[in-house]
N, C-alpha and C positions, 0 to 999 in steps of 0.2 A: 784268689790272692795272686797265684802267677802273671796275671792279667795286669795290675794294678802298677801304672810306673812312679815308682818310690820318686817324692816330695817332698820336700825338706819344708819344716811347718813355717807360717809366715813371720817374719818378722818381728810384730808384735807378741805373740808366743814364747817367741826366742828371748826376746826383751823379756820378757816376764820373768822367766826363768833366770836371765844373768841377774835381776835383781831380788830375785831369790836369794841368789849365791850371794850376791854381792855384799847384802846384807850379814850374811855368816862371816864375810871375812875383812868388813871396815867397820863395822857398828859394834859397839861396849854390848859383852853382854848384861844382863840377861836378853837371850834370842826371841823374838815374838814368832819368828818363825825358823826351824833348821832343816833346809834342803840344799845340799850342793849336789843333787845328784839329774834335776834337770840339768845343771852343769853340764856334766858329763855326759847326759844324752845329745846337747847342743853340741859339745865340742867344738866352740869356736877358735878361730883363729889366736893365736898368740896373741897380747896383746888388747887383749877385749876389755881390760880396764880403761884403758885410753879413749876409747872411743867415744865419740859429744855427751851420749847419750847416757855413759856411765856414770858421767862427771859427781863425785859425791856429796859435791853440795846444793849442785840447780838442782838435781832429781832427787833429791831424799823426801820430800815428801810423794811423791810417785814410787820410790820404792817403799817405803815407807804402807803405802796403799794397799801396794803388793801382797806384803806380808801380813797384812793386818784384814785384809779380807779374805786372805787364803787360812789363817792362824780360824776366824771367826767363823767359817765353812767345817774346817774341820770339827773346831769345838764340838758347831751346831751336828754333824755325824757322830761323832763320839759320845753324845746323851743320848740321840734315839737309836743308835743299836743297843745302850741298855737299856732302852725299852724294847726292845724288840725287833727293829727293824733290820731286815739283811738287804736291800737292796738302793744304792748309791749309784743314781745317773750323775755323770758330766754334760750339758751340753756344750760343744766348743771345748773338749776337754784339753788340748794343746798339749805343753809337756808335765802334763798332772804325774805326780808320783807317788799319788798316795800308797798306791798298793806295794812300791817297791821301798819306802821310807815307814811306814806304820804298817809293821807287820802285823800287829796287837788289834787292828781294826778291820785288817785286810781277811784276815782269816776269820770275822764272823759276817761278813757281806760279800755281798757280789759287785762286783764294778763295772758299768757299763759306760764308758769311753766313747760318745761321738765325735766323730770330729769327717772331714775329706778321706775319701780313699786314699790320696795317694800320702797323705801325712799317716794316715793309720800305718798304711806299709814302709814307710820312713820307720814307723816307731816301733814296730814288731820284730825290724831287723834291730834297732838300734839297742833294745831290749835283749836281741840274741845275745847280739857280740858283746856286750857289756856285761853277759852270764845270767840277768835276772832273768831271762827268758818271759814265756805270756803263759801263766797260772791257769785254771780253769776258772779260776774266778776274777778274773779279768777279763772281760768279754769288750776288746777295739772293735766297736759299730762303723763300718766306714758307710757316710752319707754324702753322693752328690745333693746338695742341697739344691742344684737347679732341675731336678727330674726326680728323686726321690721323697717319698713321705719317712722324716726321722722316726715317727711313729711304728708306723711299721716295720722298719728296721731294728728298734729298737724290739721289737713283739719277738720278730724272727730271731733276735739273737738268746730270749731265753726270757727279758722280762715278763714279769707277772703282775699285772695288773689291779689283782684283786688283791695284791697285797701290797700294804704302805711302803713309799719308798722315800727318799730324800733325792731332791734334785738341785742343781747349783749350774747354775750359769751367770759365769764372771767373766766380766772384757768382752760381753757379746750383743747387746743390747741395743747400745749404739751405734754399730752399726747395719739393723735391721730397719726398717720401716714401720713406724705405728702401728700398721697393720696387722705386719709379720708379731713384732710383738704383743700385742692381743693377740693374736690365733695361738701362739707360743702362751699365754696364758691361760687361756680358754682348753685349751689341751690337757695343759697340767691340772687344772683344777677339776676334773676328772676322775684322777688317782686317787684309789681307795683312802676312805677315811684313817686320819691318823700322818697321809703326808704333808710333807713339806716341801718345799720350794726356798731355796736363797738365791738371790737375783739380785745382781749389781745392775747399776742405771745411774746416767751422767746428769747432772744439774744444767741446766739451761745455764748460758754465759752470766749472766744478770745477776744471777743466785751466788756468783761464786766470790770471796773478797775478793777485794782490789790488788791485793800483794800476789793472788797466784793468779789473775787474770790473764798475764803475758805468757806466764807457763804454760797457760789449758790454751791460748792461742797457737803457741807452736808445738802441741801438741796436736792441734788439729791441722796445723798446714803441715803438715810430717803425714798424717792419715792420711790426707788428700793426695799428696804425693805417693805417698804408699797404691793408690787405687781403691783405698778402702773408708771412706769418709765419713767422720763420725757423721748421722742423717737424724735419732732421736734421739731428745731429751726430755725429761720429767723432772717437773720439782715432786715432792716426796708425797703431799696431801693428792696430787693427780696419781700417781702408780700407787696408791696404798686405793684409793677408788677406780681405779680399772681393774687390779685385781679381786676387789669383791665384786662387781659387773662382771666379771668373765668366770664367775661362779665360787672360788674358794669363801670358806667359812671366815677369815679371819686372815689380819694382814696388818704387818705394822713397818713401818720404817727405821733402818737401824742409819744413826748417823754418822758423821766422821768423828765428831764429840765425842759421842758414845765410845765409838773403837779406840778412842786418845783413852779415854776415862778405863777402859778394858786392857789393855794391855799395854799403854806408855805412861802413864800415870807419874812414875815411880822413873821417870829415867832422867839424867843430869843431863844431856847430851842434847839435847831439844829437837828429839825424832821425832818427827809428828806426821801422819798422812795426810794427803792430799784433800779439801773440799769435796772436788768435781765427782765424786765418783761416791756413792752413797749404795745401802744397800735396803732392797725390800725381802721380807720374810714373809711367806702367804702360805694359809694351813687348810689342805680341805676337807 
């Protein structure tokens, strides 16, 4: 860890997190999801309302996204630790705070956090100074993902394979290559019977209405310029059939619909998330 030169996580991460918050502090409750405490880990500048990107009416369905796939990850954690399960991967885990926001869920699993060395060392100091400090049962995996296998990283930090885990990887997908995602599949479905898998994955342009077409546009020239370009996309009937090909038992597609019908149902305000960004569930 001495070795590691602290990284401030990428921007997309950050984003995620101010619309976490942002969420808690312009949207009517009832909350679909309450975290300010990525907040507080980002600590941005003064002023971070302001910014294009916060704007509360072009990006509400984006944050909207946000919180309705982070609310639906947890949920999907909070039923199978009462069944049983103690172990919860992130991959891509960015500024997650499960273990410092649900302490109710934290204390019956273990957490294992991948994400870059130097963002892990970002987050363990950011973690110090902000008091919550790194639990034993928060285990930050740091992975160069261009020389290391997460697998094994993952091994060496403590997980156990032969027992079921829940894994979640959100806001990562797209930007891996079909490849990378198959072998990212192919992987997972490996893990002791009884786990799970939640995986976000972007709709092809074509797929998506006409009204947020322009939005998922400059959202993708924002990636591009970022260095980091969305490169895969899945409509929902292809990833629900590459995850049974890459071996898990069973796999279903959760849609934006669905997350409307789950948790905004019931709101006056017409908060609704994003199309482009849908979620696969695969059990093996």
């Amino acid at each position: 860890m001495a070795n590691e030169q602290l990284v401030a996580p990428d921007h997309t991460a950050v984003r995620v997190a101010l619309w976490r918050a942002l969420h808690r502090q312009i949207d009517a409750p009832p909350y679909v999801f309450d975290d300010e405490i990525g907040l507080r880990l980002a600590a941005p500048e003064d002023g971070w309302r302001d910014r294009p990107d916060m704007d509360p009416q072009i990006t509400s369905p984006m944050r909207a996204g946000m919180v309705s796939r982070a609310r639906f990850v947890e949920d999907l954690l909070d039923e199978h630790i009462g069944r049983g399960v103690d172990q919860y991967v992130l991959l891509g885990a960015g500024l997650d705070t499960l273990v410092q926001r649900r302490t109710d869920l934290a204390a019956r699993v273990t957490v294992f956090e991948i994400d870059q060395p130097g963002t892990q060392a970002w987050k363990r100091q950011r973690l110090t100074e902000l008091g919550f400090g790194v639990p034993d049962r928060l285990r930050l995996v740091p992975v160069d993902f261009e020389v290391d296998s997460w697998w094994e990283r993952l091994l060496a930090a403590g997980f156990d394979p032969g027992r079921p885990a829940v894994v979640a990887s959100t806001g990562v997908s797209m930007y891996l290559s079909r490849e990378a995602n198959m072998a990212t599949l192919q992987q997972l479905s490996v893990l002791a019977p009884g786990s799970t898998l939640a995986m976000t994955f972007m709709l092809p342009l074509e797929l998506v209405n006409s009204g947020e077409q322009q939005m998922r546009r400059f959202a993708e020239q924002g990636a591009r310029a970022s260095g980091t370009p969305f490169i895969s996309f899945f409509d929902p009937d292809e990833i629900v059939a590459l995850a049974k090909e890459a071996g898990f038992a069973a796999a279903q597609h959760i849609s934006s619909e669905e997350l409307t019908r789950r948790y905004f149902a019931d709101r006056a305000d017409g908060l609704r998330p994003a199309e482009s960004e849908q979620i696969l569930v695969a059990v093996s």
